[in-house]
N, C-alpha and C positions, 0 to 999 in steps of 0.2 A: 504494500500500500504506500502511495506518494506520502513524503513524511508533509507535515504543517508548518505555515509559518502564526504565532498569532503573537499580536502587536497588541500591546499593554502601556499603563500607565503607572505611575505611584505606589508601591506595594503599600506602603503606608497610609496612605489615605482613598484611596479608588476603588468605592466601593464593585462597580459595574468591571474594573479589570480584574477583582480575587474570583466573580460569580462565573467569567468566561473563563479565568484561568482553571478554576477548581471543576468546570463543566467538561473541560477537555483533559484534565488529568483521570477525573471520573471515569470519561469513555474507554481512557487505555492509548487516544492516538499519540503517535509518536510525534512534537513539534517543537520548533525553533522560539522562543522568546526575541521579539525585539520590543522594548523598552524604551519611550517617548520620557525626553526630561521633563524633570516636574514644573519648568519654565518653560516650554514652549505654548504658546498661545491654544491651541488646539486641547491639550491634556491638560491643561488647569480648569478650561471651561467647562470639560469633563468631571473633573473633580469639585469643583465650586456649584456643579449643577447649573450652570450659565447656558451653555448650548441646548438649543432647542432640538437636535439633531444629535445624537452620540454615536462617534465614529470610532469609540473605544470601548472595548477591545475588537479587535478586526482578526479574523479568523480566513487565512488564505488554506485552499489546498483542492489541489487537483481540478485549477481553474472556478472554484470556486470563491468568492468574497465573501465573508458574513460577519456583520458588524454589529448586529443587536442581539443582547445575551438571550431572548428566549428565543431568536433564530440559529442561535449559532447550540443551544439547546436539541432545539428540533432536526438539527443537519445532524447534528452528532447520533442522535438517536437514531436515526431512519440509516444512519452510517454505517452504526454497530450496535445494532440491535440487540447485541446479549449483554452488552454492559448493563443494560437495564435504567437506563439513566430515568425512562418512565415506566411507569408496574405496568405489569402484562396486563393486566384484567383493565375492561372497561369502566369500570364506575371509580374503580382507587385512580384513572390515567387522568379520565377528565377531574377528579378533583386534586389533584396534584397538578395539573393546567391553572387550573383556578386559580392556588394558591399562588401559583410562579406568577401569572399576571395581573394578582393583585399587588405583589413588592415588587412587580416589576414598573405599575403604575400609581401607585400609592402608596401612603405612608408618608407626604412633603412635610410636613411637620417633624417629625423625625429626623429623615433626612437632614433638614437644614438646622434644628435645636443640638442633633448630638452627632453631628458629622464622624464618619470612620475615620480613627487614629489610634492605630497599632501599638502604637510607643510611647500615647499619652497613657495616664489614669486618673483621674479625678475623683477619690474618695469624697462621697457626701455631696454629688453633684445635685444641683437644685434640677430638678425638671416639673417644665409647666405644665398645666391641667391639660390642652392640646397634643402635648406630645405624649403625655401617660395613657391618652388615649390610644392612641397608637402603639404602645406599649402594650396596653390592654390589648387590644385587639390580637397581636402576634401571639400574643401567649395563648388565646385563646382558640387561634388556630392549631398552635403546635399541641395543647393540653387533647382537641380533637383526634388529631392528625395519631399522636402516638396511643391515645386509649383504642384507636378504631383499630391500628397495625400490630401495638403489643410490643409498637418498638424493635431495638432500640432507636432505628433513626427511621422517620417522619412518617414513609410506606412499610417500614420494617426492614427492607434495605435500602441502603443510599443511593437516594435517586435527584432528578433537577432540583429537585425542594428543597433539598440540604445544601447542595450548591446556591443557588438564590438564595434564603437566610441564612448563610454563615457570615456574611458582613453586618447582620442585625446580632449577631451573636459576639461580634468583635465591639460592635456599639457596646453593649451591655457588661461587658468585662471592663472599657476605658471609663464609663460612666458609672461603673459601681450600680448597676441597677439589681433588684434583690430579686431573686426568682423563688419560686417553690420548689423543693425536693426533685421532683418528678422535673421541671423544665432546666432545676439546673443543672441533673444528672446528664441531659442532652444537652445542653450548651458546652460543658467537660467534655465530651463526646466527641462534638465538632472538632472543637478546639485541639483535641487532643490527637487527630486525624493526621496521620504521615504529611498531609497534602497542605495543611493548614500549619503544621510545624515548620516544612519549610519555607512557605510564605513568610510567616510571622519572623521565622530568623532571617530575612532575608531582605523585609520591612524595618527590621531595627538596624541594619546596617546601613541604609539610604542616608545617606549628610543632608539633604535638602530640609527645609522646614517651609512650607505655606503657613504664612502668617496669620490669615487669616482663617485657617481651622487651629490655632494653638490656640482656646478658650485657656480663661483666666480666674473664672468666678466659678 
């Protein structure tokens, strides 16, 4: 199989390059990382949420282009269909779609109140009534998601879901946000994922700082 190229941003702050990176180590395909600085005009818009249009991460292979995470989701599945990136059965596939394009399209409150930053932590972060809601809301997906599979992760094995929320799972560890038993044994989970280890080692090594996601209060 033609090996990949796919074009990333920020390991430290990008939330949409960890869900296309982690989407494609998922599948198994074999591919090249290139990495856009965290200064070029194009990948800060990406990361600041500015561009109306996200061309990050971009997923080349075998004359293909795919540049939006739940397209570059779906090419991988229909790719290699035994990775499983979506459960076999019908009713757990389309609600595992559900979920992917609901954090794929919402959540802006969040997004912008507790931005992804790997190598911050903010013990006793204040968060607003707006964003807790959204806060609510994830939990209350995931609290579904794992009583209906039985676990351990989202469908019962790791599929687009847990790629898509694993950058909501890196929010919640910088922000100190308090989970219940059950959701923060799968937040550990994630976290604790080969795939997510070297991410994160990989994100505290970047020198760059975007100034404006270094919250202060």
């Amino acid at each position: 199989m033609a090996k990949a190229t796919l074009t990333i941003s920020s390991k430290n702050y990008s939330s949409w390059s960890l869900r296309g990176w982690l989407l494609t180590k998922f599948s198994g395909l074999e591919f090249d990382e290139i990495v856009t600085a965290a200064d070029d005009a194009s990948a800060r818009a990406e990361i600041l949420l500015l561009s109306s249009s996200i061309l990050v991460p971009c997923l080349r292979h075998d004359g293909a282009t795919v540049w939006d995470t739940l397209a570059i989701g779906e090419y991988l599945n229909d790719l290699l269909p035994d990775a499983g990136l979506l459960p076999s059965e019908r009713i757990p596939r389309a609600h595992c779609r559900s979920i992917c394009g609901e954090i794929h399209s919402g959540f802006t409150t969040l997004r912008a109140s507790l931005p992804v930053n790997i190598k911050g932590h903010f013990p006793g972060f204040k968060v607003w009534s707006r964003a807790q809601a959204d806060i609510d809301r994830i939990c209350a997906i995931w609290s579904d998601c794992l009583e209906k599979s039985g676990g351990p992760f989202l469908f019962g094995h790791r599929t687009m879901a847990d790629a898509m929320y694993a950058p909501v799972v890196t929010r919640f560890m910088t922000y100190d946000v308090q989970l219940g038993p059950a959701l923060a044994s799968y937040a550990k989970r994630i976290m604790s994922l080969p795939e997510m280890q070297e991410w994160v080692d990989a994100a505290r090594l970047e020198p760059a700082e975007i100034e404006e996601l270094e919250v202060e209060y």
